[in-house]
TORKOL-592223 format. One record per residue (C-alpha): residue in three letters; x, y, z. Coordinates in steps of 0.001 Angstrom, whole numbers, plus 500000, padded with zeros to 6 digits. Each point is the difference from the previous one (the first is absolute). Layout:
N
NODE   r     c1     c2     c3
NODE ALA      X      Y      Z
...
This chain:
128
NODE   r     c1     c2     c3
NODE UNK 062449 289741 142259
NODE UNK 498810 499875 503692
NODE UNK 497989 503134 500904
NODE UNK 501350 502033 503074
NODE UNK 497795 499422 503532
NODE UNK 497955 503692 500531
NODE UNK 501278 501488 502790
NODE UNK 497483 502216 500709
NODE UNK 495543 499668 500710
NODE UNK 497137 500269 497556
NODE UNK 497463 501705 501525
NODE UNK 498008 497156 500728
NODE UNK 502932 498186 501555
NODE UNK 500743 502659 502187
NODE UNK 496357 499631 501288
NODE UNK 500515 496608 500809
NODE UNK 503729 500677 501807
NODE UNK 497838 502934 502098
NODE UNK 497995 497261 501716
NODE UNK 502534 497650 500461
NODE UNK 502326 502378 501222
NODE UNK 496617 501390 502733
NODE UNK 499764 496359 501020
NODE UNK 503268 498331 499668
NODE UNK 498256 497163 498588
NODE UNK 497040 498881 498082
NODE UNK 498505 497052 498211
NODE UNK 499148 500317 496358
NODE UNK 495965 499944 501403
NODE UNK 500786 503203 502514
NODE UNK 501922 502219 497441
NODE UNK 496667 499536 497646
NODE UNK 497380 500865 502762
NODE UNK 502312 502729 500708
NODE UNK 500382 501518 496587
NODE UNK 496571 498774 498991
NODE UNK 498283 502827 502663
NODE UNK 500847 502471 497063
NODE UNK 499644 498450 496887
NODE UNK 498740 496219 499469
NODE UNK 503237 497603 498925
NODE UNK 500589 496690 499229
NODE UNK 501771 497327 502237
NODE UNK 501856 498596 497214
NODE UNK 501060 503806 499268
NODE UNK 501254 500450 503125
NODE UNK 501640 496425 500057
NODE UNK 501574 500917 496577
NODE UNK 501277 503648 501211
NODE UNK 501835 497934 503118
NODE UNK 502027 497885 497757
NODE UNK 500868 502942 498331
NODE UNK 501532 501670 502768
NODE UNK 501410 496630 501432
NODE UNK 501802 499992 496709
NODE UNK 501145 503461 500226
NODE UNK 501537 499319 503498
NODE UNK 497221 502226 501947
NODE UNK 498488 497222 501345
NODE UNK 500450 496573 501968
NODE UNK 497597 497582 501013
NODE UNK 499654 497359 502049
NODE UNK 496813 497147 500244
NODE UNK 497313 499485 502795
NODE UNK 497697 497781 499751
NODE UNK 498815 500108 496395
NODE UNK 501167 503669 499752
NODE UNK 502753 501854 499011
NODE UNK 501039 502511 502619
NODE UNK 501751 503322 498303
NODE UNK 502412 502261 501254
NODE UNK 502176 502890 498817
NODE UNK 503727 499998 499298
NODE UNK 500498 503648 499634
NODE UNK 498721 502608 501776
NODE UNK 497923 503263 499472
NODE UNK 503123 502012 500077
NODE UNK 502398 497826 497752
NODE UNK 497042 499960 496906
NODE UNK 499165 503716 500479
NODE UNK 504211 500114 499665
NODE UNK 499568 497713 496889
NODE UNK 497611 501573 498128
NODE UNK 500845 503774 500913
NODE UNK 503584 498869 498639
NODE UNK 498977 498879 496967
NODE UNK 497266 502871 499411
NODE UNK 503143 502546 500860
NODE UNK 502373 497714 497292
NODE UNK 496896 499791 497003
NODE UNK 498808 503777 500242
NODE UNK 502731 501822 501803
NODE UNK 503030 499147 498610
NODE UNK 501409 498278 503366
NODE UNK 499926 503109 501672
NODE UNK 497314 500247 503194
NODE UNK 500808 504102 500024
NODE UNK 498424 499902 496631
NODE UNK 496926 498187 501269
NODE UNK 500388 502518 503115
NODE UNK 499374 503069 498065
NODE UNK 497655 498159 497848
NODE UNK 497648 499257 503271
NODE UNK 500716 503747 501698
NODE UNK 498821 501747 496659
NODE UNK 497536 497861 499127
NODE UNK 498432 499972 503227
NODE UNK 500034 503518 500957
NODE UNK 501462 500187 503268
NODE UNK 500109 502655 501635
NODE UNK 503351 501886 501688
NODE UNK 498716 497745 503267
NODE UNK 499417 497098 499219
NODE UNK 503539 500080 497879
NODE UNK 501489 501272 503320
NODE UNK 497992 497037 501590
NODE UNK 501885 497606 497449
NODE UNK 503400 501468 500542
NODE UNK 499681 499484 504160
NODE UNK 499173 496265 499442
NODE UNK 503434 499879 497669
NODE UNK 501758 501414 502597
NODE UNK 498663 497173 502479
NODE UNK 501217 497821 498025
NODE UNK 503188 501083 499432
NODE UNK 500523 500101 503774
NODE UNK 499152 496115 500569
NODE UNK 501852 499012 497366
C-alpha cells in the first residue's frame, strides 16, 4: 500500500520553506548558513530535508553550476491554509467556529480585542 504525500510542514520543514520563501531562492549551501546562525546543522541534513519537500510538491529546483538552486511551489498563505485545515479537521471536528471559541477562551480576550476581531470579519465580508 502506497502511503499518502503529507500535506502539511514539520516544524523543521517549515523552517526551511521560511527562508526560501524570504529569498525566493537558495542553494542547499545558503539555506544551511542561514539556519546554521541558530543552531549548527549538517549539509547533508539540509540536502536530505530538500528532497523531502521536492517530493512533497513544496519545492522545485533547478541546477547552476554544480548547485542545485531551490525554490518554493506554494506560498506562505496556501501552507498556513493547509495545515490550519487539517489542525481544524484532526482536533475540531471540521468546524473552524469550534477552533474560534477554542482560541477566544483560551486566550482571554478581552470585550476589545473580540470587538477588534469582529471589525476585521466585517472587512472581509465587504471585499468579498
Amino acid at each position: 500500500m502506497t502511503r499518502k504525500k503529507p500535506t502539511t510542514l514539520t516544524e523543521f520543514e517549515q523552517r526551511i520553506m521560511t527562508i526560501l520563501w524570504d529569498r525566493q531562492e537558495a542553494s542547499v549551501r545558503e539555506v544551511c548558513d542561514s539556519l546554521s546562525r541558530e543552531k549548527p546543522v549538517a549539509y547533508t541534513t539540509i540536502l536530505t530535508m530538500l528532497k523531502i519537500l521536492k517530493d512533497k510538491g513544496f519545492v522545485a529546483h533547478r541546477k547552476q553550476g554544480k548547485a542545485f538552486i531551490y525554490h518554493p511551489l506554494v506560498n506562505q498563505k496556501e501552507a498556513r491554509k493547509s495545515a490550519l485545515t487539517k489542525l481544524i479537521n484532526q482536533l475540531f471536528q471540521g468546524s473552524p467556529e469550534i477552533l474560534a471559541q477554542h482560541l477566544i477562551a483560551e486566550n482571554n480576550l478581552d470585550l476589545a480585542e473580540i470587538k477588534a476581531l469582529q471589525d476585521s470579519l466585517g472587512d472581509t465580508e465587504e471585499k468579498a
